[in-house]
GUKOL-147285 format. One record per residue (C-alpha): residue number from 1; x negated, y, z negated. Coordinates in nm, 3 decimals, padded with zeros to 5 digits. Layout:
<recs>
pos NUM	c1 X	c2 Y	c3 Z
...
</recs>
This chain:
<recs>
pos 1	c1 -04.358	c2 -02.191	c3 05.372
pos 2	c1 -04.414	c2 -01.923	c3 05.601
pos 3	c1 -04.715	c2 -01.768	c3 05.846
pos 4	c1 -04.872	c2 -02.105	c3 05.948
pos 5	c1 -05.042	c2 -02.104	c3 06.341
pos 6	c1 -05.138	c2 -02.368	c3 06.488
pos 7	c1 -05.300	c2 -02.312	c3 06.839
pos 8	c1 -05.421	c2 -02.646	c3 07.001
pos 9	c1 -05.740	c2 -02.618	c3 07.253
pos 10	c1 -05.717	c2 -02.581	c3 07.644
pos 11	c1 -05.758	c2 -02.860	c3 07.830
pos 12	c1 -06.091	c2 -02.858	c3 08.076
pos 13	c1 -06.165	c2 -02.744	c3 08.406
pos 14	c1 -06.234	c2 -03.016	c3 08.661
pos 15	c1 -06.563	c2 -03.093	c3 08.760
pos 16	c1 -06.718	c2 -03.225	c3 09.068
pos 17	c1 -06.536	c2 -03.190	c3 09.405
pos 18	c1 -06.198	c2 -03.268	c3 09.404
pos 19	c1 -06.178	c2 -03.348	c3 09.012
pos 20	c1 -05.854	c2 -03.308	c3 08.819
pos 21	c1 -05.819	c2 -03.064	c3 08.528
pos 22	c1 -05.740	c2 -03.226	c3 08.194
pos 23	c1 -05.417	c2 -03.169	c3 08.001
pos 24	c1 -05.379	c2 -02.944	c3 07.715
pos 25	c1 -05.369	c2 -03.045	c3 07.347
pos 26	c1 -05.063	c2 -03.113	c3 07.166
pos 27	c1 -04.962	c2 -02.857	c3 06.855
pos 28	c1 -04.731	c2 -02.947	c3 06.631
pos 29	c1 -04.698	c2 -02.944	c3 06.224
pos 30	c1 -04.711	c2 -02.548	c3 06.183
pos 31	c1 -04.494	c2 -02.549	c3 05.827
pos 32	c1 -04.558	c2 -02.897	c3 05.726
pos 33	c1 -04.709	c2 -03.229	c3 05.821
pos 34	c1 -04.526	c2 -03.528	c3 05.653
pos 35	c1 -04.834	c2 -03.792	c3 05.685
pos 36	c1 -04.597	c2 -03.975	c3 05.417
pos 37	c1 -04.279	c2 -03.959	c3 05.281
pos 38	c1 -04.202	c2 -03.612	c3 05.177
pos 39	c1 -03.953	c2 -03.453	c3 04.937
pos 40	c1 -03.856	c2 -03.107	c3 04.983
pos 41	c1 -03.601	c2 -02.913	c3 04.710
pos 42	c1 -03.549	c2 -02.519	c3 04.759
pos 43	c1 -03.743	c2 -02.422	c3 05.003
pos 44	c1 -03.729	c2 -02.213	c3 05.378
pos 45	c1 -03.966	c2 -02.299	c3 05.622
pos 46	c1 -03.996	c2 -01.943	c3 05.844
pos 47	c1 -04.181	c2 -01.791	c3 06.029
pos 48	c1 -04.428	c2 -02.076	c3 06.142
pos 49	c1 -04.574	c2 -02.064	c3 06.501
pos 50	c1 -04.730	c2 -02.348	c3 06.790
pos 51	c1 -04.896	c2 -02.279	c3 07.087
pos 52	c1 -04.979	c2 -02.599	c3 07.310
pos 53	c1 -05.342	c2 -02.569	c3 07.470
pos 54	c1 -05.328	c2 -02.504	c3 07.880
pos 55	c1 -05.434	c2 -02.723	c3 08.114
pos 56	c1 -05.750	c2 -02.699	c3 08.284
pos 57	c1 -05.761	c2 -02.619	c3 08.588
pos 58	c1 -05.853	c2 -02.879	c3 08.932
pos 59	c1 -06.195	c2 -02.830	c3 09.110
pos 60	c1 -06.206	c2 -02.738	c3 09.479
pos 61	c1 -06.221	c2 -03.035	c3 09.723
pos 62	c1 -06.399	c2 -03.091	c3 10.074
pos 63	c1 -06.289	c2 -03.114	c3 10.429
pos 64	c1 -06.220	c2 -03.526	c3 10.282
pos 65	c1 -06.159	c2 -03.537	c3 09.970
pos 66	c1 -05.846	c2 -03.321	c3 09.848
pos 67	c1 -05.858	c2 -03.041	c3 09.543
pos 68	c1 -05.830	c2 -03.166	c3 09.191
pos 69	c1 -05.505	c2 -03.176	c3 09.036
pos 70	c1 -05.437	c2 -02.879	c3 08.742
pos 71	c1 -05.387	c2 -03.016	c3 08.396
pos 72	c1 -05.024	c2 -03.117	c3 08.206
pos 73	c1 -04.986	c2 -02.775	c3 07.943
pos 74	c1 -04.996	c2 -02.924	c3 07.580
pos 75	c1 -04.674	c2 -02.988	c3 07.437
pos 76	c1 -04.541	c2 -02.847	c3 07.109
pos 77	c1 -04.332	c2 -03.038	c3 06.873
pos 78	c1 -04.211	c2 -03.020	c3 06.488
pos 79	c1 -04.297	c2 -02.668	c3 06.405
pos 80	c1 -04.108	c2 -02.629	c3 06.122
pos 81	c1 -04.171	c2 -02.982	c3 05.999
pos 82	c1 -04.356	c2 -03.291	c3 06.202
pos 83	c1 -04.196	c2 -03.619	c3 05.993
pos 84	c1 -04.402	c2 -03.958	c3 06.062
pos 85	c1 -04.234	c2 -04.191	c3 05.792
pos 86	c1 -03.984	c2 -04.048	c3 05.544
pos 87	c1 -03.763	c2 -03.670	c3 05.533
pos 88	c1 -03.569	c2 -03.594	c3 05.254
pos 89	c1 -03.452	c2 -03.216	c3 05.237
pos 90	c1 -03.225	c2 -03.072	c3 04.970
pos 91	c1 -03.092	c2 -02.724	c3 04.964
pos 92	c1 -03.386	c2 -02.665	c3 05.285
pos 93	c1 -03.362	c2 -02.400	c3 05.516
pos 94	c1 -03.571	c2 -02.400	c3 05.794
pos 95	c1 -03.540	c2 -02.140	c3 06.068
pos 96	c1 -03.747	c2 -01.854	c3 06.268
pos 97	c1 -03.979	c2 -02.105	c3 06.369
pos 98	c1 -04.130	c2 -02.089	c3 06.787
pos 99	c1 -04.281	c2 -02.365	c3 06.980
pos 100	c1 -04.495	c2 -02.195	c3 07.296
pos 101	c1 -04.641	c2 -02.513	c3 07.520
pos 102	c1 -04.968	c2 -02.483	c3 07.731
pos 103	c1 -04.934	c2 -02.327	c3 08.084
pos 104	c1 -05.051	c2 -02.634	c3 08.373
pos 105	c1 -05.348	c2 -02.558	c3 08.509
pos 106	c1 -05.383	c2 -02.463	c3 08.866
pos 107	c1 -05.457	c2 -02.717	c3 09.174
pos 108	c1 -05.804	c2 -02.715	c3 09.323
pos 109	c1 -05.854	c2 -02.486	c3 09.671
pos 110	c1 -05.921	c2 -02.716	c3 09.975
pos 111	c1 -06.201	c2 -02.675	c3 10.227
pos 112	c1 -06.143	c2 -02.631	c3 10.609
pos 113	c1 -05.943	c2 -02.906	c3 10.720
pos 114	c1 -05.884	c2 -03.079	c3 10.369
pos 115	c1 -05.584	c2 -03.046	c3 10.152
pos 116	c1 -05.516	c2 -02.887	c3 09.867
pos 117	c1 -05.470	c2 -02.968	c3 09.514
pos 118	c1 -05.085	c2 -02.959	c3 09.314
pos 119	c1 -05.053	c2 -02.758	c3 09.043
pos 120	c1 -04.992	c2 -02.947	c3 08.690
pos 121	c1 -04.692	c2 -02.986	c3 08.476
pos 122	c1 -04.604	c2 -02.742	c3 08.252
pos 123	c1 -04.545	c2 -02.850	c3 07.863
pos 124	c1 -04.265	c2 -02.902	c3 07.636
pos 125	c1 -04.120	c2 -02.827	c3 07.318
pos 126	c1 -03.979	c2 -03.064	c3 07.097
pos 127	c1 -03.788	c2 -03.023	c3 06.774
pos 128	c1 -03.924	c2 -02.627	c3 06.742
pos 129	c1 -03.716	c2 -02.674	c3 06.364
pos 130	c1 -03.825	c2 -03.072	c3 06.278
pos 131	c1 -03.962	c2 -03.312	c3 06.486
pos 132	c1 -03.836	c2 -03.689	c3 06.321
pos 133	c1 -03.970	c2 -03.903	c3 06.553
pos 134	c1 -03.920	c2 -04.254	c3 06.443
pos 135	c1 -03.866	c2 -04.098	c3 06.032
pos 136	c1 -03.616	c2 -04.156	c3 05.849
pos 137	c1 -03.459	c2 -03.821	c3 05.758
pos 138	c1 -03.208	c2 -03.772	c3 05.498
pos 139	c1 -03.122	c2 -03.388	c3 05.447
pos 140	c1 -02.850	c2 -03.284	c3 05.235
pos 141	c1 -02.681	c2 -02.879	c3 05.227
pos 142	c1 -03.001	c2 -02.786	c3 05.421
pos 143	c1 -02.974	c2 -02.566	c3 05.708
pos 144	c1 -03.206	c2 -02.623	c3 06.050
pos 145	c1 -03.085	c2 -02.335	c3 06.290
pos 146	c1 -03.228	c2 -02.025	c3 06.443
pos 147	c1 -03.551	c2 -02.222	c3 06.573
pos 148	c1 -03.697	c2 -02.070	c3 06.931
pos 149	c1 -03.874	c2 -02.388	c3 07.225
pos 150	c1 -04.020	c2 -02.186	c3 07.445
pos 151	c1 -04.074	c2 -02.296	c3 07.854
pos 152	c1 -04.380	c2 -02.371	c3 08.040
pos 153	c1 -04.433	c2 -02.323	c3 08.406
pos 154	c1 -04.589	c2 -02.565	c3 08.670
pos 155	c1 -04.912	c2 -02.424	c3 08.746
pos 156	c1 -04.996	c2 -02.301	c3 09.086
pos 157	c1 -05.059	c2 -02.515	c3 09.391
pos 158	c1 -05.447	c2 -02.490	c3 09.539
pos 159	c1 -05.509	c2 -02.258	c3 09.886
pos 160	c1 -05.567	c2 -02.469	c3 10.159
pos 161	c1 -05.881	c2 -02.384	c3 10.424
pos 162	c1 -05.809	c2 -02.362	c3 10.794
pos 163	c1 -05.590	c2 -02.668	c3 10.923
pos 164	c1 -05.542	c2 -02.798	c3 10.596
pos 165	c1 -05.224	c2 -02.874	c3 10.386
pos 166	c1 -05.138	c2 -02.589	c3 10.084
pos 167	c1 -05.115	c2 -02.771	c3 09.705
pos 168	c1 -04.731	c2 -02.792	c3 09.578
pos 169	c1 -04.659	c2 -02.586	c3 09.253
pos 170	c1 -04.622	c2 -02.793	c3 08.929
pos 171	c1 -04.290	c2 -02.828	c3 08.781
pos 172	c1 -04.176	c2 -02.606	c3 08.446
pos 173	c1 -04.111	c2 -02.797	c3 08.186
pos 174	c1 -03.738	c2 -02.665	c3 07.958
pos 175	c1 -03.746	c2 -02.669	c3 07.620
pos 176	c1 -03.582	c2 -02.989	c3 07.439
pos 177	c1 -03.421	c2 -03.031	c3 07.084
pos 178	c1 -03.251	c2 -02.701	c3 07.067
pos 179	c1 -02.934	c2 -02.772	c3 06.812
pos 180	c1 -02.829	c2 -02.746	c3 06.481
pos 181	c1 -02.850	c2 -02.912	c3 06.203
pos 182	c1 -02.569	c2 -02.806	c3 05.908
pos 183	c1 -02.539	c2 -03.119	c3 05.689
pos 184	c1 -02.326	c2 -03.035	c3 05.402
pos 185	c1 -02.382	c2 -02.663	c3 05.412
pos 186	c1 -02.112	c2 -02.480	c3 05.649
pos 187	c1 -01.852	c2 -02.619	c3 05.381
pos 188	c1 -02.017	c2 -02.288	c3 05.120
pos 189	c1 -01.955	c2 -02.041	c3 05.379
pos 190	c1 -01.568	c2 -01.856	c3 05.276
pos 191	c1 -01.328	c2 -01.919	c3 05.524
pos 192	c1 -01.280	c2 -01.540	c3 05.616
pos 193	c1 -01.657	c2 -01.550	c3 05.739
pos 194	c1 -01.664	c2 -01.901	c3 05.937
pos 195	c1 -01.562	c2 -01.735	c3 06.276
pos 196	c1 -01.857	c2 -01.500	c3 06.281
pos 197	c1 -02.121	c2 -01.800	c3 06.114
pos 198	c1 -01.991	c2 -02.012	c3 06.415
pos 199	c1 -02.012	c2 -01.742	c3 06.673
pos 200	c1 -02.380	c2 -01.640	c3 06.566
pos 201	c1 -02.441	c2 -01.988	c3 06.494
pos 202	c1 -02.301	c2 -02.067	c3 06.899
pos 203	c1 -02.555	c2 -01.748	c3 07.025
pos 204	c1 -02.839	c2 -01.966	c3 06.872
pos 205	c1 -02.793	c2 -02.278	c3 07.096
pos 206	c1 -02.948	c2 -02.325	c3 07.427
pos 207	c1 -02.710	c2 -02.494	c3 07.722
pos 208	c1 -02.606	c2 -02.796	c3 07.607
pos 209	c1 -02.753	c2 -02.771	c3 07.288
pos 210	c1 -02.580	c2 -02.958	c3 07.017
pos 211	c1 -02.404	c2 -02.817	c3 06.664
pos 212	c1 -02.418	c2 -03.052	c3 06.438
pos 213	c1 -02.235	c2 -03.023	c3 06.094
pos 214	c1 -02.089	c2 -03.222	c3 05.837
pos 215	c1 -01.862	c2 -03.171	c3 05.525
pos 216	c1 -01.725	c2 -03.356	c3 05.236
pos 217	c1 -01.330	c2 -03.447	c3 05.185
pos 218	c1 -01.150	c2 -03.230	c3 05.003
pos 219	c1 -00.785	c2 -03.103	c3 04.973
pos 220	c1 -00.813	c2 -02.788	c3 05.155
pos 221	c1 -00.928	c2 -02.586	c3 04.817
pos 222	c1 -01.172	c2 -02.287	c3 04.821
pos 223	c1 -01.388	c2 -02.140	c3 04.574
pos 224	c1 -01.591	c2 -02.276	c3 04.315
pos 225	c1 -01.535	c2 -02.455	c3 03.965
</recs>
């Protein structure tokens, strides 16, 4: 499952003095959208792209009434896979997958005197591999690795007129979610190869990301039967 693009709309421009932009739309669900539950056997999810909508921008404002705030940028979550109810992945690889969120919008110029409007927030990326939410996911030697959240930045604060107070900049927003998810799997890689897996595996992660990995019991054996 590979090529899908989702790009979600821009959020609007305010409109009248001193009206705030609106937020960006959400994109999410590039690879697959699991309405219900969902089975999924032999199969890499690559190559799949988001891009959150921006946020629109705040109008100007008056000598009293202060510039419009800019608009949130449109998260991205679940680009790989967006789960709603029920996961289960067997032998799944899903990687190469980018989440981009919206850029805020920028806060609303001021008049002479009046103050300026703040520039919005900027989105977030969630899960850029699988977003679970409140699914249940079961996934079994499947491989989620390798998948890029991308950062937004807070949008730029409004000009102030003569007298009158500058907007603040809107905070960027970091990317959430990045980890790994190796249930069952690292146990097929050979033992002479596991220090270079883990090292590429370890470029992957963002700070504080999290490896996760699990592995049946065994006797300390290798190969296969």
């Amino acid at each position: 499952i590979t090529g899908g693009n989702v790009i979600a709309a821009n959020g609007e421009d305010g409109v009248g003095v001193g009206a705030d932009g609106t937020e960006g739309e959400r994109a999410e669900a590039a690879g697959v959208l699991a309405s219900g539950t969902v089975k999924l056997t032999d199969v890499v999810i690559t190559g799949n792209t988001a891009f959150g909508g921006d946020g629109g921008d705040g109008a100007a404002g008056s000598s009293s009434t202060p510039g419009g705030e800019g608009g949130r940028g449109g998260g991205v979550s679940g680009v790989g896979i967006r789960g709603f109810t029920t996961l289960v992945l067997l032998r799944v690889a899903i990687t190469g997958n980018a989440g981009f969120p919206g850029d805020a919008g920028a806060g609303g110029a001021a008049a002479a005197g009046g103050d300026a409007g703040n520039g919005g927030f900027g989105g977030t990326t969630v899960g850029a591999g699988v977003s679970a939410g409140t699914s249940a996911l079961t996934a079994t030697d499947s491989l989620i690795a390798g998948n890029a959240g991308h950062t937004s930045p807070g949008g730029p604060g409004g000009d102030s007129g003569p007298l009158g107070t500058p907007g603040k900049g809107g905070q960027g927003e970091a990317a959430n979610g990045a980890g790994i998810f190796a249930n069952a799997a690292l146990f097929h890689v050979p033992s002479q190869e596991l220090p270079r897996v883990l090292s590429q595996l370890h470029a992957t992660l963002k700070p504080r990301g999290v490896l996760f990995a699990s592995n049946p019991h065994g006797h300390n054996e290798e190969g296969w039967n």
